[in-house]
C-alpha positions in Angstrom: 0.0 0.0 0.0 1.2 3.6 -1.0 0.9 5.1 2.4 1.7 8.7 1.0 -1.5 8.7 -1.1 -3.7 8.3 1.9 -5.1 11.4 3.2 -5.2 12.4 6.8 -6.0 9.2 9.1 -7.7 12.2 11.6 -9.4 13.5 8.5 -11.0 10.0 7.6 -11.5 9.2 11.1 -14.2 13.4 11.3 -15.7 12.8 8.3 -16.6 8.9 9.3 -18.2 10.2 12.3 -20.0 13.4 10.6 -21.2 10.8 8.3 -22.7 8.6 11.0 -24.2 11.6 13.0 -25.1 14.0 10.8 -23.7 16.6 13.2 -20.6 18.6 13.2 -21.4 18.9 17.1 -22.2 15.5 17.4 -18.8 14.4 15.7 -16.9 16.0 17.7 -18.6 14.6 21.0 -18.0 11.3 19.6 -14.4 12.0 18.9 -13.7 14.5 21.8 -13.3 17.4 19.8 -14.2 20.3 18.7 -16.9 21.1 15.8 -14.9 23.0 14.5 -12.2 20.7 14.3 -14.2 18.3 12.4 -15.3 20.9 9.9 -11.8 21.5 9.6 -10.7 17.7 8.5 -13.9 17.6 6.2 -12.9 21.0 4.5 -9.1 19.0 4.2 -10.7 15.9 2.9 -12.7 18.3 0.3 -9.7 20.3 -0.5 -7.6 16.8 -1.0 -10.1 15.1 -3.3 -11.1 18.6 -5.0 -15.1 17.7 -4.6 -17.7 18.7 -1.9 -18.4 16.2 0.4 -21.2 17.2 2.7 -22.9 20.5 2.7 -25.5 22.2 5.1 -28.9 21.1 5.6 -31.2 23.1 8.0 -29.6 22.1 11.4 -27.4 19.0 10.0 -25.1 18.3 7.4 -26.4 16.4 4.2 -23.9 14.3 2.0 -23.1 15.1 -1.6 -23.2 11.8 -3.6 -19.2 11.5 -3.6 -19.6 11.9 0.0 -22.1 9.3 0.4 -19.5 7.0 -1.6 -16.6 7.7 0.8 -18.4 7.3 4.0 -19.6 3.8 3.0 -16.6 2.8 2.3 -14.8 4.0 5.6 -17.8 2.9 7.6 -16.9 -0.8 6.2 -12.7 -0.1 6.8 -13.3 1.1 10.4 -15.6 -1.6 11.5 -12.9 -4.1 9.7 -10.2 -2.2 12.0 -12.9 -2.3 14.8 -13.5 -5.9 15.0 -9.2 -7.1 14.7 -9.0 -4.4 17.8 -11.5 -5.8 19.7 -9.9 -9.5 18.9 -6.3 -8.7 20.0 -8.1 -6.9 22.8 -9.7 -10.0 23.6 -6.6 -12.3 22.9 -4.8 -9.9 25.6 -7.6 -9.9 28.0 -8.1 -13.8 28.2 -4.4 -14.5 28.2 -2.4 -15.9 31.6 -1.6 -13.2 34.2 2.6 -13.5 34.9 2.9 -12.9 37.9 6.7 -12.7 40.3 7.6 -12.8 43.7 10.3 -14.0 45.9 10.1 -17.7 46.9 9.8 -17.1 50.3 7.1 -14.9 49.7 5.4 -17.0 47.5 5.7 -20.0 50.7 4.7 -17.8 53.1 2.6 -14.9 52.0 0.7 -16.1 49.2 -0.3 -19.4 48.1 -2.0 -20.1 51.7 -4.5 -17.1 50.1 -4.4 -18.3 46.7 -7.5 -20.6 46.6 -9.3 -17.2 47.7 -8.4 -15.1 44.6 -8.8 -18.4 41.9 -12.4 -18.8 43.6 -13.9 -15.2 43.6 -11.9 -14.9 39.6 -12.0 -18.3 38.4 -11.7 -16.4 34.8 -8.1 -15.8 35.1 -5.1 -17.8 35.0 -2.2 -17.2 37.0 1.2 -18.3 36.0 3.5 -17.6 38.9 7.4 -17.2 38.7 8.8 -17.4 42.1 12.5 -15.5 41.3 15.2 -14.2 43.7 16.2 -12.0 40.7 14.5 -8.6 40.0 13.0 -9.4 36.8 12.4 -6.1 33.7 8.4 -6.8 33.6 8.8 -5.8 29.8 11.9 -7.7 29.1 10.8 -11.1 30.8 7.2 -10.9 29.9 5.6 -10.5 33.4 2.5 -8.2 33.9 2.6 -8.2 37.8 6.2 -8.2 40.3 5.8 -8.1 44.2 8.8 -6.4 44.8 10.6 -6.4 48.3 12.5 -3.0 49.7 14.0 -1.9 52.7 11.5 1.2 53.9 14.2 3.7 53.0 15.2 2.7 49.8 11.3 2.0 48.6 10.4 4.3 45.6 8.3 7.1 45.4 4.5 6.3 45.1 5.4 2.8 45.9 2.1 1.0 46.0 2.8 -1.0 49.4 1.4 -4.2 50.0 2.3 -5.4 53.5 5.3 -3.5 55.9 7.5 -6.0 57.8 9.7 -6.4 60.7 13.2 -8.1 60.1 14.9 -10.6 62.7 18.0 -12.5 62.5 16.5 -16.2 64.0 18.4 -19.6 64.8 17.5 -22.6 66.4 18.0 -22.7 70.4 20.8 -25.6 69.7 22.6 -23.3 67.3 21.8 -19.8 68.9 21.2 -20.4 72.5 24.5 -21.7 73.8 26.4 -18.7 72.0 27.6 -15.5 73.8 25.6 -13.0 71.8 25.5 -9.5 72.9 26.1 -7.3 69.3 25.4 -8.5 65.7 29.5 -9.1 65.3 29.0 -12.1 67.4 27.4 -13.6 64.5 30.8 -13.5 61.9 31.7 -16.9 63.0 28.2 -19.0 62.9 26.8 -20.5 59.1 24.7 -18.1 57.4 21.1 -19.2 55.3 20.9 -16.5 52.4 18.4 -16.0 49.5 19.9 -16.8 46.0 20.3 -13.6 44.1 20.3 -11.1 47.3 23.3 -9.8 49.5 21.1 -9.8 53.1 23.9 -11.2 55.0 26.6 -8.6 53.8 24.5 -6.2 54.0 22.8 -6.6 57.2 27.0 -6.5 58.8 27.5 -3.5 56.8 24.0 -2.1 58.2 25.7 -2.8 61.9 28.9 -1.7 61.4 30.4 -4.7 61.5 34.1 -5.3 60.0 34.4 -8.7 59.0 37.8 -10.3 59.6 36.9 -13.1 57.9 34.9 -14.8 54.8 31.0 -15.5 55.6 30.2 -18.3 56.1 27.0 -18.6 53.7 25.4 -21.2 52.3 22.6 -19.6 49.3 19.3 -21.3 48.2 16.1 -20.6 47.2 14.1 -18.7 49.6 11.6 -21.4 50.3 14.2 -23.6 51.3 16.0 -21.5 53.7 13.5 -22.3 56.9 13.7 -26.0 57.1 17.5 -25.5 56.5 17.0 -23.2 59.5 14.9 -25.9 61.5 17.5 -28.3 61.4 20.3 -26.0 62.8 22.0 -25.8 59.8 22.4 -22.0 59.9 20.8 -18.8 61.0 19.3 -16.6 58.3 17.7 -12.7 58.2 14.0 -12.7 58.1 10.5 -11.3 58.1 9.2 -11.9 61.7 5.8 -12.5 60.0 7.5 -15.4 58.4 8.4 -16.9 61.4 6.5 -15.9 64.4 4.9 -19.0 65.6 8.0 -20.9 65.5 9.4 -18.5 67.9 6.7 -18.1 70.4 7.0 -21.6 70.9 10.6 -21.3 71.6 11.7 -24.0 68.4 13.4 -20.8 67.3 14.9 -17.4 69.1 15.3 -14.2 67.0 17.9 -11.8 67.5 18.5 -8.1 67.2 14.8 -7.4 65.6 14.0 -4.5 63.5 10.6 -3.2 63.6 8.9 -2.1 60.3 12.0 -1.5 58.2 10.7 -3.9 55.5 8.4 -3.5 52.8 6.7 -5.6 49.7 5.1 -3.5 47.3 3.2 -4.2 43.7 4.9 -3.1 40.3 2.8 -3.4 37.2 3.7 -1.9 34.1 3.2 1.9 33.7 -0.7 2.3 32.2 -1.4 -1.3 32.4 -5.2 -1.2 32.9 -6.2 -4.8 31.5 -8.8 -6.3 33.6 -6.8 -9.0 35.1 -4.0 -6.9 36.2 -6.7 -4.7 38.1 -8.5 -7.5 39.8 -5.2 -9.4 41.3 -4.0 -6.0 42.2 -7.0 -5.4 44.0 -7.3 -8.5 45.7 -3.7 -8.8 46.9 -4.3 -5.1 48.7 -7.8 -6.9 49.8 -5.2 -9.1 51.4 -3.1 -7.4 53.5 -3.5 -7.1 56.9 -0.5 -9.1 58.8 -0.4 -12.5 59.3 
């Protein structure tokens, strides 16, 4: 197709619409514009074909025969464009919603409310990608990240979804029969870490801790990390949430906890308003008090 023959796309798109309504006025409503912008694009479409296409009648506009000619025609073109945008539009709507978290999240937060969301919207499909990695939404396909920050790194208009508090925990056997008075009494014990993350270091460098030694840290998918934990074989940095009946029962003690320093939040991508991406983003704040 020769492109550069075409006339205006805006022009086609006025007098399509003054040709269904019979209105200069009511074009423009239908197009949010002006009338006078639409008399504008017809007096271009006139001036391009070098024939009158519509002329006054009474309070309306009456078609010349050439313009009865070219309005059939784009009638039939724009409901042919019409109906392969409302198919892709449907094709995007029905498709799975990508969705990625931590593991540990995933574990702990939420598939035990999962069964909630797939009953109340048994319409979508979720396809969930528990990743330690930050993954580029655009790049890797996803529509919907819960993303983890510490509260004073989160970005601006961060649309939080629950606010955590942080503890270092250890089994009693591990833990208990240590001499632990400051975080640097923690150097020398095995270390539980998320794979893709620098907690551990970080947590030291957070303390002011100079390390006169390598960490020892062993580093695993998140979901992992609290039977690893269970059975003594390190001590790891965690959301209390995570782990809070474990330690009022005493199987495991937390040390040096931080109140409210933590913070998963939803990222969807910038103008995303399909209907599934609104509904779990919904529902996921629906879900949020604290466990």
């Amino acid at each position: 197709m020769n492109w550069r023959s075409l006339p205006s796309l805006n022009a086609l798109r006025a007098f399509s619409a003054l040709a269904e309504t019979g209105s200069y006025t009511r074009a423009g409503e239908t197009l949010n514009v002006t009338h006078a912008a639409v008399m504008q694009q017809t007096r271009a479409l006139e001036a391009y074909f070098g024939v009158r296409l519509a002329t006054r009648s009474g309070r309306g506009v009456a078609l010349t025969d050439e313009g009865r000619k070219l309005a059939r025609d784009l009638a039939a073109g724009f409901r042919q464009i019409g109906d392969g945008v409302e198919a892709l539009t449907n094709l995007q709507q029905a498709r799975p919603l990508h969705v990625t978290m931590s593991p540990v999240f995933a574990v702990k937060w939420l598939m035990p409310r999962l069964s909630d969301f797939q009953a109340n919207h048994p319409d979508v499909t979720l396809l969930l990608n528990p990743n330690g990695k930050i993954v580029d939404l655009e790049m890797d396909g996803m529509d919907v990240a819960i993303r983890y920050s510490r509260c004073e790194d989160l970005p601006q208009e961060a649309d939080i979804l629950l606010v955590l508090d942080l503890v270092v925990v250890g089994t009693p056997d591990l833990v208990g029969s240590a001499e632990i008075t400051n975080p640097a009494d923690l150097v020398h014990l095995p270390w539980l870490m998320e794979l893709g993350t620098r907690e551990v270091p970080d947590w030291f460098d957070r303390h002011g801790v100079k390390l006169d030694r390598p960490l020892m840290i062993s580093q695993m998918p998140g979901n992992l990390i609290m039977d690893a934990v269970k059975r003594s074989d390190g001590i790891t940095y965690t959301a209390r949430q995570w782990v809070q009946d474990e330690i009022r029962s005493g199987e495991l003690v937390e040390l040096f906890p931080e109140e409210q320093v933590g913070v998963f939040y939803i990222h969807t991508r910038p103008r995303d308003e399909r209907r599934a991406v609104r509904l779990f983003s919904n529902w996921l704040r629906s879900q949020s008090n604290p466990i």
